[in-house]
mmCIF entry with sequence, helices, sheets and N, C-alpha, C, O atoms, coordinates in Angstrom:
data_MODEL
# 
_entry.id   MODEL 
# 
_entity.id                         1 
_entity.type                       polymer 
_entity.pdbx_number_of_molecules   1 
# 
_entity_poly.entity_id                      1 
_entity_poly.type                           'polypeptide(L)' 
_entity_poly.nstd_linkage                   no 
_entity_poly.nstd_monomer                   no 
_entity_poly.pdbx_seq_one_letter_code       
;(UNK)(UNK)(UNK)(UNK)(UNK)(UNK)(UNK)(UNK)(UNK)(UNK)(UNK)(UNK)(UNK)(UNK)(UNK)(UNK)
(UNK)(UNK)(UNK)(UNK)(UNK)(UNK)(UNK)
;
_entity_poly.pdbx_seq_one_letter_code_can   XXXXXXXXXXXXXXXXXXXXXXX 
_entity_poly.pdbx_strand_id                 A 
# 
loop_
_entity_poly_seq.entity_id 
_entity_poly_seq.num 
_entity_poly_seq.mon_id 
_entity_poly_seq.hetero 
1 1  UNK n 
1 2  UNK n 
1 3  UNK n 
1 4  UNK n 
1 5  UNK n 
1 6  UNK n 
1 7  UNK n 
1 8  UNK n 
1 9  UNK n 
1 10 UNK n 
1 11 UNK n 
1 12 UNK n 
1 13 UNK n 
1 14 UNK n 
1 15 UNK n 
1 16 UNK n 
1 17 UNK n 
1 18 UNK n 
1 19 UNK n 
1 20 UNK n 
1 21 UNK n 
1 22 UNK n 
1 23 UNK n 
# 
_struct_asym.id          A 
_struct_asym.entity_id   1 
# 
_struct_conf.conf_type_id            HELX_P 
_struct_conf.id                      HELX_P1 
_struct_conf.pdbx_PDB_helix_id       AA1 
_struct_conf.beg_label_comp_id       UNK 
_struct_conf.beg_label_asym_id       A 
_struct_conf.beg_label_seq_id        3 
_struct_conf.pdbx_beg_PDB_ins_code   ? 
_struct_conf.end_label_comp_id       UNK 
_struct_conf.end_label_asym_id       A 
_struct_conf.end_label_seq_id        21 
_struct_conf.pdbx_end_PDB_ins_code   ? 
_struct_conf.beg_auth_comp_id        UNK 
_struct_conf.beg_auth_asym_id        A 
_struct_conf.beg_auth_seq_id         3 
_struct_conf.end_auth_comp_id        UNK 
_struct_conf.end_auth_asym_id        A 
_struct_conf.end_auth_seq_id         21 
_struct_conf.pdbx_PDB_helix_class    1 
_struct_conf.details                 ? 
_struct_conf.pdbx_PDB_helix_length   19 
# 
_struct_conf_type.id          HELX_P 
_struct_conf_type.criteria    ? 
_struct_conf_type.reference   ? 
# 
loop_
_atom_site.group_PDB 
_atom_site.id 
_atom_site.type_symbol 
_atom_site.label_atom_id 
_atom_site.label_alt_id 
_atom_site.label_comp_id 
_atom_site.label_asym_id 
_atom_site.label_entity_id 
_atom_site.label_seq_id 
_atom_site.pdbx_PDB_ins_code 
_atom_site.Cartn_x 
_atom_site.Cartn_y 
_atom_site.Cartn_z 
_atom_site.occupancy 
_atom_site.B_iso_or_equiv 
_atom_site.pdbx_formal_charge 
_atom_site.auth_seq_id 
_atom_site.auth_comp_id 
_atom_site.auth_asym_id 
_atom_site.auth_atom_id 
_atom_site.pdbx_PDB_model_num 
ATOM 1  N N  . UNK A 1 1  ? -8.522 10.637  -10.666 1.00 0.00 ? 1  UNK A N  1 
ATOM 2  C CA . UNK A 1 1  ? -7.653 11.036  -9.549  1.00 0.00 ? 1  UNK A CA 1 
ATOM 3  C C  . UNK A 1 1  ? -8.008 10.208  -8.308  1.00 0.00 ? 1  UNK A C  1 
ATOM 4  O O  . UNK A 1 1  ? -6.992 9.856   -7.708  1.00 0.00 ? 1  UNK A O  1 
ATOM 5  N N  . UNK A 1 2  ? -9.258 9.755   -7.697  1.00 0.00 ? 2  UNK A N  1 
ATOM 6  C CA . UNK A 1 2  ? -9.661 9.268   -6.967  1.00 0.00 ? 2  UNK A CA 1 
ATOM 7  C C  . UNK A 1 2  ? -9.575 7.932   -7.207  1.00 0.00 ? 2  UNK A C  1 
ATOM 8  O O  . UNK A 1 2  ? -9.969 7.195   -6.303  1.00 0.00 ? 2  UNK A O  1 
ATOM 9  N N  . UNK A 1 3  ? -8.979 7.232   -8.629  1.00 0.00 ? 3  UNK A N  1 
ATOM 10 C CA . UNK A 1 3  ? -8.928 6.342   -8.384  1.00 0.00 ? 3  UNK A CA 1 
ATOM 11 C C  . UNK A 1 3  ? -7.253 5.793   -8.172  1.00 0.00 ? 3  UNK A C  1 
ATOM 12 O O  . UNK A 1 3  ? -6.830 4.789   -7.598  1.00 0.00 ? 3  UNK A O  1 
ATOM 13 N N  . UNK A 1 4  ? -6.708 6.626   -8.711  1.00 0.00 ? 4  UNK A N  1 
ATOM 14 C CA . UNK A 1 4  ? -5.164 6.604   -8.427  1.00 0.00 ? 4  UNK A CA 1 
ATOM 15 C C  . UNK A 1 4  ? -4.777 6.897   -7.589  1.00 0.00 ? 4  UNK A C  1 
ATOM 16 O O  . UNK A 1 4  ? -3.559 6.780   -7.453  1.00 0.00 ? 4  UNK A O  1 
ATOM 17 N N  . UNK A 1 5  ? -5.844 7.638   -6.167  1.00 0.00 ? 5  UNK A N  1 
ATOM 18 C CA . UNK A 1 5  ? -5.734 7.848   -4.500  1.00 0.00 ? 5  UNK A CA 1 
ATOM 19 C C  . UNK A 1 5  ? -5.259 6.767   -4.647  1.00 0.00 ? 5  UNK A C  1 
ATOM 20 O O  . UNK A 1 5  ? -4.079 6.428   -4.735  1.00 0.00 ? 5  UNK A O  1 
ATOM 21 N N  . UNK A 1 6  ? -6.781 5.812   -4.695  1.00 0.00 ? 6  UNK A N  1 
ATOM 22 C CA . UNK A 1 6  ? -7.071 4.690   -3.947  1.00 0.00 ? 6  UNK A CA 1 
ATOM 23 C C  . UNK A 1 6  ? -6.102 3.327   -4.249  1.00 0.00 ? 6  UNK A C  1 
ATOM 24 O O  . UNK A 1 6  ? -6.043 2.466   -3.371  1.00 0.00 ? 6  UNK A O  1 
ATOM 25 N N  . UNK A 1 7  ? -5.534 3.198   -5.197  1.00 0.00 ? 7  UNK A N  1 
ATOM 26 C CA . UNK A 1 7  ? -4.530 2.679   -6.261  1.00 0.00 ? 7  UNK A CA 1 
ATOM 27 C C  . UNK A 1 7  ? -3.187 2.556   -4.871  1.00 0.00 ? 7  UNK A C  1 
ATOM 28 O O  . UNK A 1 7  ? -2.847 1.620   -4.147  1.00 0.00 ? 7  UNK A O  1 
ATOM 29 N N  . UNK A 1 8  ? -2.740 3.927   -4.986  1.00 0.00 ? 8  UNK A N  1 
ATOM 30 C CA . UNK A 1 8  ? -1.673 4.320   -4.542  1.00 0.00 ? 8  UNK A CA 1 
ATOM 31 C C  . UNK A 1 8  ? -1.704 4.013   -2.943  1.00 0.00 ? 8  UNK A C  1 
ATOM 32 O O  . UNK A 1 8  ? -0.645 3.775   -2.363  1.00 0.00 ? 8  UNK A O  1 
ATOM 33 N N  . UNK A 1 9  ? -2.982 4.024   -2.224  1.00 0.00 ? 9  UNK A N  1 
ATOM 34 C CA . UNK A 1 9  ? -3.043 3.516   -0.993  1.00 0.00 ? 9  UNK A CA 1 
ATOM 35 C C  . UNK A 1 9  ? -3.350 2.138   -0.802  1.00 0.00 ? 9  UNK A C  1 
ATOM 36 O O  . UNK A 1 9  ? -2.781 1.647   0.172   1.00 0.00 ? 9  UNK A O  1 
ATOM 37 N N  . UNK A 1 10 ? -4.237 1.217   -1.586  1.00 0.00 ? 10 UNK A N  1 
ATOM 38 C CA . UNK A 1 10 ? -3.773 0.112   -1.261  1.00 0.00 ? 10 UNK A CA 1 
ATOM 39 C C  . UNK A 1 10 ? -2.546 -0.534  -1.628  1.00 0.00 ? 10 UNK A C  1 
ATOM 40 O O  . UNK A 1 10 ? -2.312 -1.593  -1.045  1.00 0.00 ? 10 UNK A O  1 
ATOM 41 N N  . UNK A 1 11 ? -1.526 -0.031  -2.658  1.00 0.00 ? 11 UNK A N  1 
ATOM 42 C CA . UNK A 1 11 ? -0.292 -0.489  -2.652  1.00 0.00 ? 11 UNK A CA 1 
ATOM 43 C C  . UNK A 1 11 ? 0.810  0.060   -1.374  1.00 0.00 ? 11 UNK A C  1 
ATOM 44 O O  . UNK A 1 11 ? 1.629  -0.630  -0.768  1.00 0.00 ? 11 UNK A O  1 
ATOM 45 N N  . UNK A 1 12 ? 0.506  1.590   -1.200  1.00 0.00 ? 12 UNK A N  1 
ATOM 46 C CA . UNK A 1 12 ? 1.366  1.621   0.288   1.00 0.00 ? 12 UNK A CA 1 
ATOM 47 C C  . UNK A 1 12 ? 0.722  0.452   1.098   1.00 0.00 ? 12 UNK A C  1 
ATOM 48 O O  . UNK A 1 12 ? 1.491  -0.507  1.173   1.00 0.00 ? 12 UNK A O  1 
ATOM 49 N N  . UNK A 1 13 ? -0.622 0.242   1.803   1.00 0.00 ? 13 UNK A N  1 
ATOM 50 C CA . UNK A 1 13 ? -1.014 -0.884  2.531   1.00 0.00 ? 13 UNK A CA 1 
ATOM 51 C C  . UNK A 1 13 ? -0.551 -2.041  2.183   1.00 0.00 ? 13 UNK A C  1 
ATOM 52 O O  . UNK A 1 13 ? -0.381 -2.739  3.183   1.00 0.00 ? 13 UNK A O  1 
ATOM 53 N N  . UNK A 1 14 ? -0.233 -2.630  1.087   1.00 0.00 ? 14 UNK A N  1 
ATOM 54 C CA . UNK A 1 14 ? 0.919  -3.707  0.871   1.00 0.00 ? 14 UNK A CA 1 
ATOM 55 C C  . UNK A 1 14 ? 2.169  -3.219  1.474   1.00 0.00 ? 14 UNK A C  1 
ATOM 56 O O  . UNK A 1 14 ? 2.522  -3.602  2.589   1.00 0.00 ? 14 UNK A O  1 
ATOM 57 N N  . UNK A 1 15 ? 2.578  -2.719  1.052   1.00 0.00 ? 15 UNK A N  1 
ATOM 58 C CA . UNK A 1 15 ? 4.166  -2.789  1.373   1.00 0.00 ? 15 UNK A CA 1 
ATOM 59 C C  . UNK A 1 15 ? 4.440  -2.702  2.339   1.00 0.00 ? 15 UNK A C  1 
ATOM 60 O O  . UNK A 1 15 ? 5.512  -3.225  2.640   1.00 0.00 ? 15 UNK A O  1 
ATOM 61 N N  . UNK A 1 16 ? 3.502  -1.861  3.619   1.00 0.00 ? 16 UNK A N  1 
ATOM 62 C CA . UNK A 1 16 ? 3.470  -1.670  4.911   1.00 0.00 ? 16 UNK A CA 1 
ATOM 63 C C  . UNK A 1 16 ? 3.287  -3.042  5.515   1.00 0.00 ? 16 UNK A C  1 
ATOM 64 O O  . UNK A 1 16 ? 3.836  -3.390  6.560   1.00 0.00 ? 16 UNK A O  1 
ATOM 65 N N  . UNK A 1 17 ? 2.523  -3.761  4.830   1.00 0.00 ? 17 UNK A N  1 
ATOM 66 C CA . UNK A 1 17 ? 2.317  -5.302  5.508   1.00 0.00 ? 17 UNK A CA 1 
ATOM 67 C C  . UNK A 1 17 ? 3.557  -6.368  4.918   1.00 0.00 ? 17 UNK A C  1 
ATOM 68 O O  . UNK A 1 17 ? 4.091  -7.210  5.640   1.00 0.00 ? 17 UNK A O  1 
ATOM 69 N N  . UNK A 1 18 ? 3.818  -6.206  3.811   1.00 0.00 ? 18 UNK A N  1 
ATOM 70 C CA . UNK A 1 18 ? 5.364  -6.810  3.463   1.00 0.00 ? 18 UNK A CA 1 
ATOM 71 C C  . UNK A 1 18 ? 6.511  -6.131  4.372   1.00 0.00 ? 18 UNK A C  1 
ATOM 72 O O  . UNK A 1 18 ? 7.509  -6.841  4.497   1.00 0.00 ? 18 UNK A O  1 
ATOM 73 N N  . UNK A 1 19 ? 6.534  -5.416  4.748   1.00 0.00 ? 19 UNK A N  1 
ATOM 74 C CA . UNK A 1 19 ? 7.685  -4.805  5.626   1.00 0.00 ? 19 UNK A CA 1 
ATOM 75 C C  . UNK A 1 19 ? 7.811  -5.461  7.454   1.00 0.00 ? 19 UNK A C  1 
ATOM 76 O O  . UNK A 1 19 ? 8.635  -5.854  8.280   1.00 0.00 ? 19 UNK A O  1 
ATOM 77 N N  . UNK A 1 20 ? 6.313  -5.204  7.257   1.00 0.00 ? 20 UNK A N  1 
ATOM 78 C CA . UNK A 1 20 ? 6.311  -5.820  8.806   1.00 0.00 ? 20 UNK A CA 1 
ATOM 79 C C  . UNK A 1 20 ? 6.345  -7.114  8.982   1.00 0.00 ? 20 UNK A C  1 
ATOM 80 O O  . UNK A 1 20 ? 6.836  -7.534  10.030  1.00 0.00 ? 20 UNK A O  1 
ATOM 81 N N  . UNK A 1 21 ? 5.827  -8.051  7.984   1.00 0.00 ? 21 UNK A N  1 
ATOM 82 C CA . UNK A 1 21 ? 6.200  -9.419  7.702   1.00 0.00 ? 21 UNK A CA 1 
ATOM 83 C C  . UNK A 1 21 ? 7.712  -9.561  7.306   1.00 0.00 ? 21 UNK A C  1 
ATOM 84 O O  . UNK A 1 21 ? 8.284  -10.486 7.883   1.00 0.00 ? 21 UNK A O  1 
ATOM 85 N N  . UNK A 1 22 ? 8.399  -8.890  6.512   1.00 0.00 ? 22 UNK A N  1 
ATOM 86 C CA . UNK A 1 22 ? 9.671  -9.030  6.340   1.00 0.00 ? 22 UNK A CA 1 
ATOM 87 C C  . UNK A 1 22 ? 10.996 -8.482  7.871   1.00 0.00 ? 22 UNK A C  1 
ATOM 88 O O  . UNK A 1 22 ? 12.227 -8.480  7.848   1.00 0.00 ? 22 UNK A O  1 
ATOM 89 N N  . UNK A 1 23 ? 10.247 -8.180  8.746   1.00 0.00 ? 23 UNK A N  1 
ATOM 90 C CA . UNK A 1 23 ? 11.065 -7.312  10.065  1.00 0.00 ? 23 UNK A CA 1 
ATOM 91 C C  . UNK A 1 23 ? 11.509 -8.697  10.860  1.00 0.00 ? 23 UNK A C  1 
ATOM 92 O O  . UNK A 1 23 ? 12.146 -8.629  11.911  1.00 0.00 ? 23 UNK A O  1 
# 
C-alpha cells in the first residue's frame, strides 16, 4: 500500500510538472 502511495504520488508530481510546462 505504501508503495502504491508513493507510486501514485510521484506520477501525480509528473503530470503536475507536464501541465505546467504544457500552460
Amino acid at each position: 500500500m505504501c508503495y502504491n502511495f508513493g507510486v501514485d504520488a510521484y506520477n501525480l508530481k509528473r503530470y503536475e510538472e507536464s501541465s505546467y510546462w504544457l500552460r
